[in-house]
N, C-alpha and C positions, 0 to 999 in steps of 0.2 A: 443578701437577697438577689442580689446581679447576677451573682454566681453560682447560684443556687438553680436563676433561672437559663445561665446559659447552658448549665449542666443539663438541664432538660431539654433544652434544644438543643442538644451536641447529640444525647442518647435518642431525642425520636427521628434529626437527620438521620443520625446511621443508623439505624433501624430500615426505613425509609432507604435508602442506599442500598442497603442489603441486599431485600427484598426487591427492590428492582434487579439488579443485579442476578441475584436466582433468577428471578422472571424472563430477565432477558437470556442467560442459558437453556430455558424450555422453550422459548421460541427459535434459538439458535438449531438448535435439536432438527430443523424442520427445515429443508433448502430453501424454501420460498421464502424464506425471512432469514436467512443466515448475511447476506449479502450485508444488505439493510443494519443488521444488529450490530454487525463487526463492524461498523461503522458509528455507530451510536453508542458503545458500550463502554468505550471509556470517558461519555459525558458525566456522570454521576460520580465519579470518580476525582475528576476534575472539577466540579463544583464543588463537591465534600471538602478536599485542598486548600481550595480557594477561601471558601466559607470559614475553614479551621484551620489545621495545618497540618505540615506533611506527615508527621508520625502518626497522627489520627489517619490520614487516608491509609497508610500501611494495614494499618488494626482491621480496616474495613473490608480492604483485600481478602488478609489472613482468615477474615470471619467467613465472607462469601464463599472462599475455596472452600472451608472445612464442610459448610452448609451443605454445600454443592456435592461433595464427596460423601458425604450422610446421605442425603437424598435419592442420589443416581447411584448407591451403589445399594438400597430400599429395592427403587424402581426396579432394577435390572437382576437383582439377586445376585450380584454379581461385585465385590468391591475392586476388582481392578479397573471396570469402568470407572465407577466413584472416585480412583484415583487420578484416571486419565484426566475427567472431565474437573479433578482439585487443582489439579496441575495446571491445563488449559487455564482455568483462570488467574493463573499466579500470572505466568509467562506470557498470556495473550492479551488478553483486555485490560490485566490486573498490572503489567509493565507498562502499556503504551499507556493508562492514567494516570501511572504512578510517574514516568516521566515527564507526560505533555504534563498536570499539575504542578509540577515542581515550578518546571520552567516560569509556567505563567505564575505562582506564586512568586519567582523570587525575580517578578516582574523584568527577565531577560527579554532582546531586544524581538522583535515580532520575525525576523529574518531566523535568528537563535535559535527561537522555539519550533519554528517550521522544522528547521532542521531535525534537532531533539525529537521533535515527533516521526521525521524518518528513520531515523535510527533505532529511534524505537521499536517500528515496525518491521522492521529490518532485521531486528535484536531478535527478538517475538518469533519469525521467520524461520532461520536461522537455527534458534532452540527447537524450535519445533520440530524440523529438519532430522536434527541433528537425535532426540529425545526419539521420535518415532521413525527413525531410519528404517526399520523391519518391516513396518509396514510397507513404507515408499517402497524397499526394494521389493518386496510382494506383488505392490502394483506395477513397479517395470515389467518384471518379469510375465505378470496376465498380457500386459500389452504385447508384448512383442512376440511372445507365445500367439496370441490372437490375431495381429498381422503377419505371421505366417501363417498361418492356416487359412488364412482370407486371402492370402495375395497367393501364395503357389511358392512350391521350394525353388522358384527359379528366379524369385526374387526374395529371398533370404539375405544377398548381400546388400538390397537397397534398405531393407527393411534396418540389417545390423547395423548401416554407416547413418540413417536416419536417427536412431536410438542412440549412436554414439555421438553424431552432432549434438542432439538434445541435452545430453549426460554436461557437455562440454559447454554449453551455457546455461546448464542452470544454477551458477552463480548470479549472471549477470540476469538471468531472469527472474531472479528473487529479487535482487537490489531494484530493477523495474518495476515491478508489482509491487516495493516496499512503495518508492516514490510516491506512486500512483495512490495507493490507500493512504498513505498518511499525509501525504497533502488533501485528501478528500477529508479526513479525519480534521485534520487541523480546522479546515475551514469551517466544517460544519460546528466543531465545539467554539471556538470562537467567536461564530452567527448567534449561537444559544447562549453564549457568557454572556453578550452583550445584551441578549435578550434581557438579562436578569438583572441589569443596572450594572455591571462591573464595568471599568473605565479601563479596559484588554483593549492594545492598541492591535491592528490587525496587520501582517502585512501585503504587500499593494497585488490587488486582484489579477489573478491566473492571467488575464487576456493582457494583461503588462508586462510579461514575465520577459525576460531575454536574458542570451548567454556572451561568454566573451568571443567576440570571432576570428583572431588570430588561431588562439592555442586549440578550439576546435577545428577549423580549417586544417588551420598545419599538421596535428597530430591523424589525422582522418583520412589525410592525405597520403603521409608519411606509413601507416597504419596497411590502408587500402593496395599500397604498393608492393610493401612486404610482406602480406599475405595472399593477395588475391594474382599479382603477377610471377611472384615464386611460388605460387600452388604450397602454401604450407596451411592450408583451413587445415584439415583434418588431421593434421601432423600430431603425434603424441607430445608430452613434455608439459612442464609447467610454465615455461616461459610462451609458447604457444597458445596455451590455456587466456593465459592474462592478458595477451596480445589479442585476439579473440573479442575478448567477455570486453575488451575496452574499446574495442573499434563498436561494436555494439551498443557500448553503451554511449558513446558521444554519438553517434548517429540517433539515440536514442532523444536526447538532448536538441538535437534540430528539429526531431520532430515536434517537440513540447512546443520548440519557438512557433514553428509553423500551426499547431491548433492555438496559441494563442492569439496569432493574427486571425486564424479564421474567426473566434471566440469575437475577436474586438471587432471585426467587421459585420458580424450578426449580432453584436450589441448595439450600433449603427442605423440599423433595418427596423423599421416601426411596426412591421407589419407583421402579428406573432403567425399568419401563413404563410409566409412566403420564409421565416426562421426551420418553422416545420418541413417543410418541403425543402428545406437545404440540407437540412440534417437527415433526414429519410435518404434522400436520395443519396446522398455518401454512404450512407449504412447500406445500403440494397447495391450501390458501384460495390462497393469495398467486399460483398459476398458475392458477387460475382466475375470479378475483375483477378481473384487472387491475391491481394494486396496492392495494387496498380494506387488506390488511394492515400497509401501512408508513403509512395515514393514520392506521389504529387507535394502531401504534406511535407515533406522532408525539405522538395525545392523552393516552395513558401519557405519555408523557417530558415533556410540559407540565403535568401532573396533579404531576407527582409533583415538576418547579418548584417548585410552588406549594405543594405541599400534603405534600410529604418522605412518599411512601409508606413511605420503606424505615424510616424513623422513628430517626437518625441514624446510620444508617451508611453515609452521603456522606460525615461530619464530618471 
């Protein structure tokens, strides 16, 4: 009889699962809520896991993709959309739950799982990149088509070494934008686990964060030297490449420390006007200034390296 009735609660969760799942692909459909869902989509997923176990969450995937693929390719008359949009959910939503799930099921440690969830997203990225490369190249090609014709054939060279810097980190700006969302991800399925009575240890909140400050300092330094005093930015090569995409990314890395001081000192401030009006006003610097705001941040997060503003609550 136990079994009989867990069986029914296995098939109306993922049923349940499912269909949200769909649900939340029609709302992804729409930019004002894409942000949002990519964000939320691998909850159900990770519940499903947690509630059963991981080969059940698989079946769940596999089920939503196909749905998904039926449906949108209905809609559109079209089934290679239907495919796109089957695919998308194996590789985007259907990976980063199928990951982040694991993890917290096989109760790794909260540091582990953050990770896992970056890489996840990162993974997801990456495929994605890589899967629809024709279109991306499609889209260079309109842009830079476009900023010639907007700027004047006399600036054609600024335009192509523009294009070509870009080209040249966007490794390191997919690994950013991984971080960025799947830390965001992490947190929020974790807030909602706990929501649901699950004993998901979390780990220690964003405005605690810090990095080691030797190996940043010194590599940064070292970095900064050999590219920016021998003029080798724009230089071809792969060892240039990596050299690059890593000065970036540890600079990237100060920055995180310095918004999480900012983060803990407007956790600090009682006052939810005067939080607002700090935050606005960086958002309105930071469009007007050119970026003048994330150098600021940067020398916070290296201040406070060295110098422990928060005064041990990194520990």
């Amino acid at each position: 009889m136990i079994n009989e009735e867990k069986r029914d609660d296995l098939k109306k969760d993922g049923l349940k699962i499912i269909l949200l799942l769909v649900f939340f692909t029609f709302l992804y459909v729409f930019p004002l809520f894409s942000f949002l869902i990519y964000l939320i989509w691998p909850i159900p997923i990770v519940y499903f896991i947690e509630k059963y176990d991981i080969k059940k969450g698989v079946v769940v995937i596999l089920l939503s993709a196909i749905i998904n693929i039926a449906l949108f390719s209905l809609i559109n008359s079209d089934i290679s959309n239907g495919v796109i949009i089957g695919m998308y959910s194996i590789i985007g939503f259907g990976l980063i739950g199928f990951l982040l799930g694991s993890a917290i099921k096989e109760r790794l440690s909260p540091l582990k799982t953050l990770i896992i969830t970056i890489i996840a997203v990162f993974s997801s990225n990456l495929l994605q990149t890589y899967i629809f490369r024709s279109a991306y190249q499609e889209i260079w090609e309109s842009l830079i088509l476009y900023f010639k014709e907007q700027l004047g054939e006399e600036n054609i060279f600024l335009v192509e070494k523009s294009f070509s810097l870009a080209r040249l980190i966007t490794p390191v700006s997919i690994l950013i934008l991984s971080i960025l969302i799947g830390t965001m991800i992490y947190y929020i399925t974790i807030f909602y686990m706990k929501k649901q009575g699950t004993s998901i240890k979390s780990y220690k909140p964003f405005r605690e964060w810090s990095f080691p400050r030797w190996p940043i300092s010194v590599f940064t330094a070292v970095l900064m030297v050999v590219l920016f005093i021998q003029e080798r930015v724009l230089e071809p090569g792969i060892l240039n490449t990596f050299l690059i995409n890593l000065l970036i990314f540890l600079l990237f890395l100060v920055f995180l420390q310095g918004l999480a001081v900012i983060i803990h000192f407007l956790g600090i401030v009682k006052s939810g006007f005067i939080k607002i009006a700090a935050i606005s006003t960086l958002f309105f610097v930071s469009l007007l200034s050119y970026g003048l705001p994330v150098i600021m941040i940067m020398i916070i997060g290296l201040i406070d390296m060295w110098f422990n503003l928060r005064k041990g609550k990194t520990e």
